[in-house]
N, C-alpha and C positions, 0 to 999 in steps of 0.2 A: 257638206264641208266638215261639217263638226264630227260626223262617223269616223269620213277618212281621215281626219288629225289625232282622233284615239286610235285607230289601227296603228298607227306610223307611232305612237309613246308605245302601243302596248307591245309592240315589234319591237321596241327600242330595248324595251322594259326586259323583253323574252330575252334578246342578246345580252344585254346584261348578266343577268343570272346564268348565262352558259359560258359568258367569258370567266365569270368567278369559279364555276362549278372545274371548268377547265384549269383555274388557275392552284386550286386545290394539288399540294406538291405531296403525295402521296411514298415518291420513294425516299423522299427528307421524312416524312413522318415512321415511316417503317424501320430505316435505316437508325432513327432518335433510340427507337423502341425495341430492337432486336439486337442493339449492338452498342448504342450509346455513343455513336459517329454521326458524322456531318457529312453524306458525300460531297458535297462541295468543296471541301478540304480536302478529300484523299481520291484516290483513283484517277480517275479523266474528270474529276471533279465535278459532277454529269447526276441531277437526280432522278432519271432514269431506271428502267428495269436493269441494263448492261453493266451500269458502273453500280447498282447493288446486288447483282451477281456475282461481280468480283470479291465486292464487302462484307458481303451477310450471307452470300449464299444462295444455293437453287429455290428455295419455299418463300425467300422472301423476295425476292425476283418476280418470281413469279404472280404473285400475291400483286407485287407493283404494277408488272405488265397487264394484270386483269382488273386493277380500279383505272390503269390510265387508260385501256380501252373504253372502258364503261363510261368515262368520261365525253368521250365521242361518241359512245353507241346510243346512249339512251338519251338524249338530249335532240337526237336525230330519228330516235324512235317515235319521239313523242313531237316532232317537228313533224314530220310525216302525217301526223295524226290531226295535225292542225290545218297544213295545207300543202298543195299540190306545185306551188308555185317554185321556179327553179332558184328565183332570187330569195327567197326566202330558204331556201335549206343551203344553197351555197353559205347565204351569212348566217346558218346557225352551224355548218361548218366549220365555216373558217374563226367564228367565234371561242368555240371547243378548243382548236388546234392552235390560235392565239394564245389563248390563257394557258393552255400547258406550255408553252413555249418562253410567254412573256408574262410569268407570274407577277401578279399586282403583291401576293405576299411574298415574295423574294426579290424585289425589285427591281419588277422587270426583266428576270433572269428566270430560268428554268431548264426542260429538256429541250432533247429535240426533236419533239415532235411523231416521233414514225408509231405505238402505240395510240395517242389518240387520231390521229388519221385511217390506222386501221378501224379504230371502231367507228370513223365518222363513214368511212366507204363500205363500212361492212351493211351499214343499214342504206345507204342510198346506193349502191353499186355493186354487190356482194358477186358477180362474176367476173366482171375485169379483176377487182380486187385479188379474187381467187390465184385468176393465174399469176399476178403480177407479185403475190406472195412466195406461189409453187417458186418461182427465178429466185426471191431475195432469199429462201429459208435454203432451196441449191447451192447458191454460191455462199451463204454464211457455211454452209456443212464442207463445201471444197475447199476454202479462204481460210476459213475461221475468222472472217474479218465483219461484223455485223456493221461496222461503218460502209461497206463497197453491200452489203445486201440490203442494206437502208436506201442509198441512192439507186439502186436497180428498180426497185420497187415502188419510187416515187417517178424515177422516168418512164418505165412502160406503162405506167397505168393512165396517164392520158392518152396511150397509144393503145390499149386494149378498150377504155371507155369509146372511143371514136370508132373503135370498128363495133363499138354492141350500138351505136347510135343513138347513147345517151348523150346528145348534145348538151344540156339544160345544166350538168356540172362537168362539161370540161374543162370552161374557165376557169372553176374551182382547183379540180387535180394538177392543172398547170400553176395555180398561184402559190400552191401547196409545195409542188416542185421546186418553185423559187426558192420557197422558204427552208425547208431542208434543206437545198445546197448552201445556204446562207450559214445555217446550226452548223454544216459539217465540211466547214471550209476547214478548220486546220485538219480534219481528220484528211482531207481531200488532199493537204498536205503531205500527209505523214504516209499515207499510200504511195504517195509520186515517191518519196524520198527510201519506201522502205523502213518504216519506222511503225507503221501502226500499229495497232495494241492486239493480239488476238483475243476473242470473246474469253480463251480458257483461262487467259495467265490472273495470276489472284494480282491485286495491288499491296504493297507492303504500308501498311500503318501501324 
């Protein structure tokens, strides 16, 4: 009894550290340091790779999108390395993709999600993932809308996990799904209405 009540702290313990690691607001830090802005105040208001592309630019964007990946990647790298079990990497998934979402240091506020999701599928799932990517990065290049290639890419990929037969995180890509549509209702808005932002146009501050 005494083993399996340290597994269950020390599981507890692990999640911990990946929701903080997750909650780490990397495109607020860049955007402080490259430009001396607050994306929360300016663009889609979004501390995101998207809305500091608009502010700072392609290097620093980018720079964003590859620590909020790694946020999901390696946490799930080394989740993998621990164990096999499906409930255990869902919740160090969803822990990742929590804390980028729902930063503890921004309270409770943050992105939305679709960077560290990639890196959480890129280590448990890397071929659903793949195609469900090939669809969002299509329709961002036809659109120019990376809000309408964000939710593409959260809908098929429980639908490409189900046909490779990884049952063990569907539940996960579907809870995932919720959650995005959640982050990007008004964006889901400004699509219906004809108003959304396209990736290219700069924001004015």
């Amino acid at each position: 009894m005494g083993g399996i009540m340290e597994d269950i702290i020390a599981a507890i313990g692990w999640l911990i550290v990946v929701y903080l690691l997750g909650s780490i607001p990397f495109g607020l830090i860049i955007a402080k340091m490259a430009r001396g802005i607050d994306p929360r105040q300016w663009g889609s208001q979004n501390t995101g790779a998207t809305n500091v592309l608009r502010l700072c630019g392609t290097k620093y964007a980018i720079t964003t999108l590859l620590l909020d990946i790694a946020k999901g990647f390696l946490p799930m790298i080394i989740a993998l390395g621990i164990s096999s079990s499906a409930l255990f990497l869902s919740l160090t998934g969803l822990a990742a993709i929590l804390g980028h979402m729902y930063s503890i240091f921004l309270n409770r506020k943050g992105g939305k999600g679709m960077a560290t999701t990639i890196g959480v599928f890129a280590a448990l799932t890397p071929s659903p993932l793949f195609w469900s990517l090939i669809v969002c990065l299509l329709l961002i290049y036809l659109t120019g809308y990376v809000s309408l290639g964000s939710l593409s890419l959260v809908t098929l990929l429980p639908l490409f996990i189900l046909i490779s037969g990884n049952f063990g995180v569907l539940l996960l890509s579907l809870l995932v799904m919720f959650l995005v549509y959640s982050k990007h209702r008004e964006n889901i808005l400004r699509l219906a209405r004809g108003e959304e932002q396209p990736w290219k146009q700069r924001a004015a501050y």
